[in-house]
Jmol script that loads the backbone (N, CA, C; Angstrom):
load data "model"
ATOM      1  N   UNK A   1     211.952  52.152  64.090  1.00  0.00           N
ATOM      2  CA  UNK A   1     213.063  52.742  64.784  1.00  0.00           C
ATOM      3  C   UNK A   1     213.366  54.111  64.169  1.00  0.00           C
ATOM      4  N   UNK A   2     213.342  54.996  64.690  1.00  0.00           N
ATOM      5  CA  UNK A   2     213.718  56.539  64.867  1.00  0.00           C
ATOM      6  C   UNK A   2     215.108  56.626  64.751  1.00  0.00           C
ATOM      7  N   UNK A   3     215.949  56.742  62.856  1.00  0.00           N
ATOM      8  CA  UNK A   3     217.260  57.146  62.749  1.00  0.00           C
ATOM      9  C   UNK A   3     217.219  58.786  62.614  1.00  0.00           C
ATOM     10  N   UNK A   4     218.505  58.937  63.429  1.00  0.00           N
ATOM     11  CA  UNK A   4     219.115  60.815  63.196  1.00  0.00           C
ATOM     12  C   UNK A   4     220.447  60.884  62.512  1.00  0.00           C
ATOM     13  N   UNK A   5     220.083  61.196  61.684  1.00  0.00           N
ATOM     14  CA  UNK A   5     221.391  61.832  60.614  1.00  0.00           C
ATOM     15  C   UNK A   5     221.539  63.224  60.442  1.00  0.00           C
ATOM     16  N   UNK A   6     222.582  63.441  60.256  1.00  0.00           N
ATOM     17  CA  UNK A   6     223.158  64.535  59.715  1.00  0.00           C
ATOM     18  C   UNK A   6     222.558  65.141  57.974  1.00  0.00           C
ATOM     19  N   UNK A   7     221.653  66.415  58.367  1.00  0.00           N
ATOM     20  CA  UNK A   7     220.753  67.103  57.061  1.00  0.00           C
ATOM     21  C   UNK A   7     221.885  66.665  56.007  1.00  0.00           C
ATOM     22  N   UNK A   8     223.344  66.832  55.896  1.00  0.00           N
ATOM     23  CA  UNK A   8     223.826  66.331  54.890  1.00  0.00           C
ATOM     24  C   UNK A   8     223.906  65.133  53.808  1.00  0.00           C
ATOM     25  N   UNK A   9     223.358  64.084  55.466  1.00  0.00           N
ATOM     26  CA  UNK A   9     223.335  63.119  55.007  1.00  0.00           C
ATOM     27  C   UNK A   9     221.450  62.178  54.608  1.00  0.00           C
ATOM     28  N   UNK A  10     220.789  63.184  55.803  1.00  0.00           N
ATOM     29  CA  UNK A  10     219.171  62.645  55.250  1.00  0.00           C
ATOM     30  C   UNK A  10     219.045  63.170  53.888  1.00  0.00           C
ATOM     31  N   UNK A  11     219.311  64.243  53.499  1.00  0.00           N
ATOM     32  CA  UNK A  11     219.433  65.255  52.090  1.00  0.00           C
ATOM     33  C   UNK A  11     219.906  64.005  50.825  1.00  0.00           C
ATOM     34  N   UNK A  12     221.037  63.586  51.104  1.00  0.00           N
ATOM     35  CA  UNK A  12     221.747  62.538  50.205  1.00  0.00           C
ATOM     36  C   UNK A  12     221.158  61.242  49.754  1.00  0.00           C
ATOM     37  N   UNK A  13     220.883  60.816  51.192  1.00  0.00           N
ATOM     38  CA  UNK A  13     220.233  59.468  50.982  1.00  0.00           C
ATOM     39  C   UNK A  13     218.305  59.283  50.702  1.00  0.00           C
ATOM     40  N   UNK A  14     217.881  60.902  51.037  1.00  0.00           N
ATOM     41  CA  UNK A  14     216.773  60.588  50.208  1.00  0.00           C
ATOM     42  C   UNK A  14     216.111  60.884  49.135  1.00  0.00           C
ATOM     43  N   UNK A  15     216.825  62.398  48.479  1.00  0.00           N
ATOM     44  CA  UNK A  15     216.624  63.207  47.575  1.00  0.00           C
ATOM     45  C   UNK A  15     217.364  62.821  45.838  1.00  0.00           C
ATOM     46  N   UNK A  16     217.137  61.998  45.343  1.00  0.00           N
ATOM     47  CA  UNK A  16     217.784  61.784  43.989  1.00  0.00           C
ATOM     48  C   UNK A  16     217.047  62.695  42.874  1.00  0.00           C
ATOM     49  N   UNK A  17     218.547  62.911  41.785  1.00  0.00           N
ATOM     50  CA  UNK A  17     217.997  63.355  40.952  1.00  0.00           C
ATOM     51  C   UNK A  17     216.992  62.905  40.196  1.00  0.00           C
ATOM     52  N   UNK A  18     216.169  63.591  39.180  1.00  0.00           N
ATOM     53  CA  UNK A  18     214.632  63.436  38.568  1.00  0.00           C
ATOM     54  C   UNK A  18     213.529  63.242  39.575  1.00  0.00           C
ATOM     55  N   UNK A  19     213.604  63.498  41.099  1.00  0.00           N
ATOM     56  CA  UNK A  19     212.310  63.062  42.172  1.00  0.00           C
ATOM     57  C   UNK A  19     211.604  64.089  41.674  1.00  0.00           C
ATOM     58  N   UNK A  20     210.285  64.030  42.697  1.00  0.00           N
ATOM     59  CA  UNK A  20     208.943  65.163  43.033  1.00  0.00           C
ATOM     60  C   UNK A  20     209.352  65.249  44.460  1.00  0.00           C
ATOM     61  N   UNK A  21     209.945  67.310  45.093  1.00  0.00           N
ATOM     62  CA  UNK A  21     209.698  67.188  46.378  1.00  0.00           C
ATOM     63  C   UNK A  21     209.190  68.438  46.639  1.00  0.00           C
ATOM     64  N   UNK A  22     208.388  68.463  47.778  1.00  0.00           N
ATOM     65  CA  UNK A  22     208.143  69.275  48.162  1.00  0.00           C
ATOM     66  C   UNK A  22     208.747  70.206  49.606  1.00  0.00           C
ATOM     67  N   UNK A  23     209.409  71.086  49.570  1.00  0.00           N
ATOM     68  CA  UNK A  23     209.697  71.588  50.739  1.00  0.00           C
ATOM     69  C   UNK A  23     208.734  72.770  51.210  1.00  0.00           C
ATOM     70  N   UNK A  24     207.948  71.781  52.218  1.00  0.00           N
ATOM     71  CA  UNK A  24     206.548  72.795  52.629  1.00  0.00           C
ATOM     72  C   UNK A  24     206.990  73.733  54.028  1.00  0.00           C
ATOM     73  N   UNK A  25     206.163  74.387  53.957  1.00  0.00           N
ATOM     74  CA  UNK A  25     206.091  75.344  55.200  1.00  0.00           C
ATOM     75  C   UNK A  25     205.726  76.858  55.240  1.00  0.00           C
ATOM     76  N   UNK A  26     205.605  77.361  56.286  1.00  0.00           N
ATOM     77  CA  UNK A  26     205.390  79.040  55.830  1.00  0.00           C
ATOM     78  C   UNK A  26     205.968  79.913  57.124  1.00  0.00           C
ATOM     79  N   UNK A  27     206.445  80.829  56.644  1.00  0.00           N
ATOM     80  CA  UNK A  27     207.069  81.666  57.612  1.00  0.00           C
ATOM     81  C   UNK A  27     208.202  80.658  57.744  1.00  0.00           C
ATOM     82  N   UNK A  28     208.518  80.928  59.201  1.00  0.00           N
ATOM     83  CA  UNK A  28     209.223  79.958  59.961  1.00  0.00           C
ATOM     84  C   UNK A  28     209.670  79.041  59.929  1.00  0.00           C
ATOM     85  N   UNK A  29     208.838  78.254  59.276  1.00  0.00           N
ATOM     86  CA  UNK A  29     208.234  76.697  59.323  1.00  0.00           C
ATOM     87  C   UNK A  29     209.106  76.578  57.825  1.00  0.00           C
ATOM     88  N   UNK A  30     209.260  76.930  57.073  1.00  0.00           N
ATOM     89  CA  UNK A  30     209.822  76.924  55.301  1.00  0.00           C
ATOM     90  C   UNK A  30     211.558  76.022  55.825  1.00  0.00           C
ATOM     91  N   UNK A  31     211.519  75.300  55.125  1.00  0.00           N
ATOM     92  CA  UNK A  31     212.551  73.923  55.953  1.00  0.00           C
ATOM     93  C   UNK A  31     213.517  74.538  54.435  1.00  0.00           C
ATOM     94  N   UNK A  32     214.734  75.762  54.769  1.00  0.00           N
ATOM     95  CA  UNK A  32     215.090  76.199  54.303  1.00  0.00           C
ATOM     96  C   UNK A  32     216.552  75.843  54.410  1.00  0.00           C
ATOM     97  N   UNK A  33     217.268  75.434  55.209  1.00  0.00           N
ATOM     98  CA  UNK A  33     218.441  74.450  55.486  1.00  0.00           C
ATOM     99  C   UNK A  33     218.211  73.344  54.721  1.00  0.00           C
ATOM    100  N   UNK A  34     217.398  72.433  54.806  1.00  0.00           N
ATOM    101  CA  UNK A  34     217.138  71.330  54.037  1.00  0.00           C
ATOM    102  C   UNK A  34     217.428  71.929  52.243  1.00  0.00           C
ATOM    103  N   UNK A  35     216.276  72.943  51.792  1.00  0.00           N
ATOM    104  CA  UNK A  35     216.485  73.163  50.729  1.00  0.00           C
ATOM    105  C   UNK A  35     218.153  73.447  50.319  1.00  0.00           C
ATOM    106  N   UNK A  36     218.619  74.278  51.184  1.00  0.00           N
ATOM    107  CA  UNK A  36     219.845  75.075  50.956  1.00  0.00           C
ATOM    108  C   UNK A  36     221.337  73.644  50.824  1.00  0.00           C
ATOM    109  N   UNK A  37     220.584  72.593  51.340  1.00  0.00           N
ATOM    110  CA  UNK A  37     221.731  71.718  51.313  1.00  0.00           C
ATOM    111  C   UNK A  37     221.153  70.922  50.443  1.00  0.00           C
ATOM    112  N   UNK A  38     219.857  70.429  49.489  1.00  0.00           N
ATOM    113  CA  UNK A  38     220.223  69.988  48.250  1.00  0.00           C
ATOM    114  C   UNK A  38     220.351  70.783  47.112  1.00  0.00           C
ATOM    115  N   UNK A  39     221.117  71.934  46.974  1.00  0.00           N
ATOM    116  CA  UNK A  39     221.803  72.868  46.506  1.00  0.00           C
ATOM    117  C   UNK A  39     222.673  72.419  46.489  1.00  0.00           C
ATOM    118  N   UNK A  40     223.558  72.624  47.839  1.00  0.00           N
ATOM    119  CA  UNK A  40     224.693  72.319  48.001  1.00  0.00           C
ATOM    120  C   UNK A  40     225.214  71.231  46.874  1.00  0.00           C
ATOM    121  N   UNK A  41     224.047  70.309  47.253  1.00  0.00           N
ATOM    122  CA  UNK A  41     224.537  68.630  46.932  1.00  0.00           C
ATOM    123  C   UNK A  41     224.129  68.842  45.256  1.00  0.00           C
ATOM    124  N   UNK A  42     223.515  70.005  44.680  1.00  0.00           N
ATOM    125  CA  UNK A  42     223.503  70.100  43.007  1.00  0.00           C
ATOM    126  C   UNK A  42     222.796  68.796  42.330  1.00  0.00           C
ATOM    127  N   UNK A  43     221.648  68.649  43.128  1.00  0.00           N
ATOM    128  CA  UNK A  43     220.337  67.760  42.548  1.00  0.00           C
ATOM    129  C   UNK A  43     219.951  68.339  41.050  1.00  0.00           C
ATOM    130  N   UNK A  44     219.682  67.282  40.622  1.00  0.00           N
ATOM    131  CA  UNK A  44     218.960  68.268  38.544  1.00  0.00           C
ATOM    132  C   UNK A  44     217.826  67.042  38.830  1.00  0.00           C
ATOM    133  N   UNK A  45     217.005  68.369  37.784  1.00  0.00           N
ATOM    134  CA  UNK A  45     215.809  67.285  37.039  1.00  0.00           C
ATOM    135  C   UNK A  45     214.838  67.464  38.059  1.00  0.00           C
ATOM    136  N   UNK A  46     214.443  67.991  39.105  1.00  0.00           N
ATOM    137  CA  UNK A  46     213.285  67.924  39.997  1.00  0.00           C
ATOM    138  C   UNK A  46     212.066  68.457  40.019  1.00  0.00           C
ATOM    139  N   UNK A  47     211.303  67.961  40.279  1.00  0.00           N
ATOM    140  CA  UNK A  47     209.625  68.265  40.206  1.00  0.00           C
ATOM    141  C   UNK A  47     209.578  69.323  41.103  1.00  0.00           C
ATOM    142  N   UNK A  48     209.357  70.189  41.333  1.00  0.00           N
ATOM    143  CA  UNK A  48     209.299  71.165  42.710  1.00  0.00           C
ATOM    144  C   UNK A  48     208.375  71.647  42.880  1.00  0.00           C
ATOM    145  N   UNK A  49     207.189  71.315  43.829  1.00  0.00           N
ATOM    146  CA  UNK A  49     205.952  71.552  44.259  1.00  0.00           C
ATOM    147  C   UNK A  49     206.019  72.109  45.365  1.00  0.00           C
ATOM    148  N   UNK A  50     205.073  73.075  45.918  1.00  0.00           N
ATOM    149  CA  UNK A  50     204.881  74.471  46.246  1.00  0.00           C
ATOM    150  C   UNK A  50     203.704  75.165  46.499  1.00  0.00           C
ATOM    151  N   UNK A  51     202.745  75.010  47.654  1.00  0.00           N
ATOM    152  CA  UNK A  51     201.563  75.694  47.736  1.00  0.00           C
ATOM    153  C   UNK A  51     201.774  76.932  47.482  1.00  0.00           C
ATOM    154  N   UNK A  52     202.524  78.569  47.597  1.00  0.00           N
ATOM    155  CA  UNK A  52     203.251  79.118  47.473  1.00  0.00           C
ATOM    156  C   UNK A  52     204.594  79.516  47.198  1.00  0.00           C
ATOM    157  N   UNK A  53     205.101  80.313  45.762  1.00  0.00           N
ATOM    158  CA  UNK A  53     206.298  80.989  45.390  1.00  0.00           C
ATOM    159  C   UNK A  53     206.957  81.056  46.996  1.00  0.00           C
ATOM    160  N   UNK A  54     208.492  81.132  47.331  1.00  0.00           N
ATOM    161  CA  UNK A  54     209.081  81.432  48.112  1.00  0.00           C
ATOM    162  C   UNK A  54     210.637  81.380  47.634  1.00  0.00           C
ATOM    163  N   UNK A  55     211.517  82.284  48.417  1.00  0.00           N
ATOM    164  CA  UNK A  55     212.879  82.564  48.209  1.00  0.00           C
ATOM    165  C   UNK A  55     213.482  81.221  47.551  1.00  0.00           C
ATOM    166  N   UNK A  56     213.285  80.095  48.596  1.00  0.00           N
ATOM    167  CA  UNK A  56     214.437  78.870  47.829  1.00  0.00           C
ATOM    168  C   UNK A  56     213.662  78.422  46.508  1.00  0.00           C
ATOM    169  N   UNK A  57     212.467  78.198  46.449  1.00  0.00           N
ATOM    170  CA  UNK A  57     212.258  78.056  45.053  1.00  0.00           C
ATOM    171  C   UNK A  57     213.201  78.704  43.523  1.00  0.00           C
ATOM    172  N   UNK A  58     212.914  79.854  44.283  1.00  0.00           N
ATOM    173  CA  UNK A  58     213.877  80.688  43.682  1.00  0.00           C
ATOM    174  C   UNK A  58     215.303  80.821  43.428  1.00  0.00           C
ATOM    175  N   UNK A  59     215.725  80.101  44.619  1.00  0.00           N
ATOM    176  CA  UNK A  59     217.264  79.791  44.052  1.00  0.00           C
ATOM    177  C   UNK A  59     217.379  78.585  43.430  1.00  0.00           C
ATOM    178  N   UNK A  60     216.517  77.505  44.009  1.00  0.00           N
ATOM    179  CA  UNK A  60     216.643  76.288  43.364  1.00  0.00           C
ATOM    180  C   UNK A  60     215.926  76.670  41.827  1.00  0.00           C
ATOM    181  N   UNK A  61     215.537  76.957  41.202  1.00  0.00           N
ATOM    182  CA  UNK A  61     215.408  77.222  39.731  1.00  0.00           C
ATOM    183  C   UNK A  61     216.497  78.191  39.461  1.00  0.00           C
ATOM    184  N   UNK A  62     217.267  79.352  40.064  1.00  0.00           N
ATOM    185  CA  UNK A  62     218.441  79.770  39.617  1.00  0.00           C
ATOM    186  C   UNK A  62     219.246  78.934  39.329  1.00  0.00           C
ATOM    187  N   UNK A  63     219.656  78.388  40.269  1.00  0.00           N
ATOM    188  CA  UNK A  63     220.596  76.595  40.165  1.00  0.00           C
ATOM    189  C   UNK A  63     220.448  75.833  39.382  1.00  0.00           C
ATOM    190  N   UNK A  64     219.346  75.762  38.389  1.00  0.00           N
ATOM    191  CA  UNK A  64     219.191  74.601  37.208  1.00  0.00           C
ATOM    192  C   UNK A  64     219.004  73.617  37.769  1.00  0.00           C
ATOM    193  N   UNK A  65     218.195  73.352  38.860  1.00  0.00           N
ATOM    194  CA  UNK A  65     217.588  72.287  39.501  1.00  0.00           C
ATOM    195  C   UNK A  65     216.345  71.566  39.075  1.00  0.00           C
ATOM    196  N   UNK A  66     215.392  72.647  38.328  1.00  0.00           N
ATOM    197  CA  UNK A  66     214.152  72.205  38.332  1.00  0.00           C
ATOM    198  C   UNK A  66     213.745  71.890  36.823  1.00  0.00           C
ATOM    199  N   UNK A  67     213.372  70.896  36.643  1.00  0.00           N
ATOM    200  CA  UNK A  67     212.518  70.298  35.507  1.00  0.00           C
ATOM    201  C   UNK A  67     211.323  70.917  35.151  1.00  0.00           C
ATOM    202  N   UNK A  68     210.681  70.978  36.392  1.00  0.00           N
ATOM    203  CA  UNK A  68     209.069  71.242  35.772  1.00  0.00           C
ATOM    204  C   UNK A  68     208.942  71.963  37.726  1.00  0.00           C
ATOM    205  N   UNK A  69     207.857  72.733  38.154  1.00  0.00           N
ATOM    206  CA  UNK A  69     207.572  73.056  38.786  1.00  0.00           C
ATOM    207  C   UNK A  69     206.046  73.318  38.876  1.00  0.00           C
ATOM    208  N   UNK A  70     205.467  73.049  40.183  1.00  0.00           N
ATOM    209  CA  UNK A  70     203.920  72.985  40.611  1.00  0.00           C
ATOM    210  C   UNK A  70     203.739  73.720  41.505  1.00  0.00           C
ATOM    211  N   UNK A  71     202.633  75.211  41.425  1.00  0.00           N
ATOM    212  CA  UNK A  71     202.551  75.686  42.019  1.00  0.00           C
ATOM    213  C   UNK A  71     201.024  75.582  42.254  1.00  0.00           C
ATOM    214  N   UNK A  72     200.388  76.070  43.607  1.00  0.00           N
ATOM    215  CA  UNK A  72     199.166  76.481  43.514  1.00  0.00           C
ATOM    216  C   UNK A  72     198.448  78.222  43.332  1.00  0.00           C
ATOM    217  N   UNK A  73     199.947  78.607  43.773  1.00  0.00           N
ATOM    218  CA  UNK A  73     199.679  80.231  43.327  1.00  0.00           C
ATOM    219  C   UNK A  73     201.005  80.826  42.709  1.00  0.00           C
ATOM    220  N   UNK A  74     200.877  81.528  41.363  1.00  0.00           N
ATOM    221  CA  UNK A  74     202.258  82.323  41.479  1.00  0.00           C
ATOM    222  C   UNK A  74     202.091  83.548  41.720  1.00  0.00           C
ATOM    223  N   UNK A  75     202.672  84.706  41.539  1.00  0.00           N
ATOM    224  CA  UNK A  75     202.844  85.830  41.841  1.00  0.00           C
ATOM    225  C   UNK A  75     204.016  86.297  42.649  1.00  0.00           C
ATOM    226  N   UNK A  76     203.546  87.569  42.929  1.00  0.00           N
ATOM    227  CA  UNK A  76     205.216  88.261  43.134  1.00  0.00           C
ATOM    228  C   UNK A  76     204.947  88.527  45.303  1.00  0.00           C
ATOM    229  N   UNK A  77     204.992  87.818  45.959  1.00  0.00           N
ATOM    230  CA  UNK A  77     204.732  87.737  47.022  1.00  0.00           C
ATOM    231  C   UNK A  77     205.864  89.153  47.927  1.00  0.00           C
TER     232      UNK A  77
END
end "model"
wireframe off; spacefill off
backbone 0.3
color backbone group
């Protein structure tokens, strides 16, 4: 069965602190609401994996979110 929640609330109920997540995408596609609301919600301790550096990475390690981080490329994009 196909539940719809509110990003506030899929964000809450699936994202705990210390996980591994990845918020994939490119261009467009970069699921940047999602990121921006487990911010909001001030997750710690997370694995943050990343085929590519991008903006929310970047805030989410400003934020003191991230534990350890996995990239496949860094650089200054």
């Amino acid at each position: 069965m196909v539940k719809f929640l509110p990003l506030r609330d899929a964000v809450g109920q699936n994202l705990h602190d210390g996980d591994t997540v990845a918020f994939e995408g490119f261009t467009h596609l970069i699921p940047t609401a999602a990121a921006h609301e487990a911010i909001r919600q001030g997750f710690r301790d997370l694995t943050l994996i990343r085929m590519t550096p991008d903006l929310i990475y970047d805030q989410m390690i400003g934020m003191g979110m991230a534990r350890k981080i996995v990239f496949s490329y860094v650089g200054n994009p």
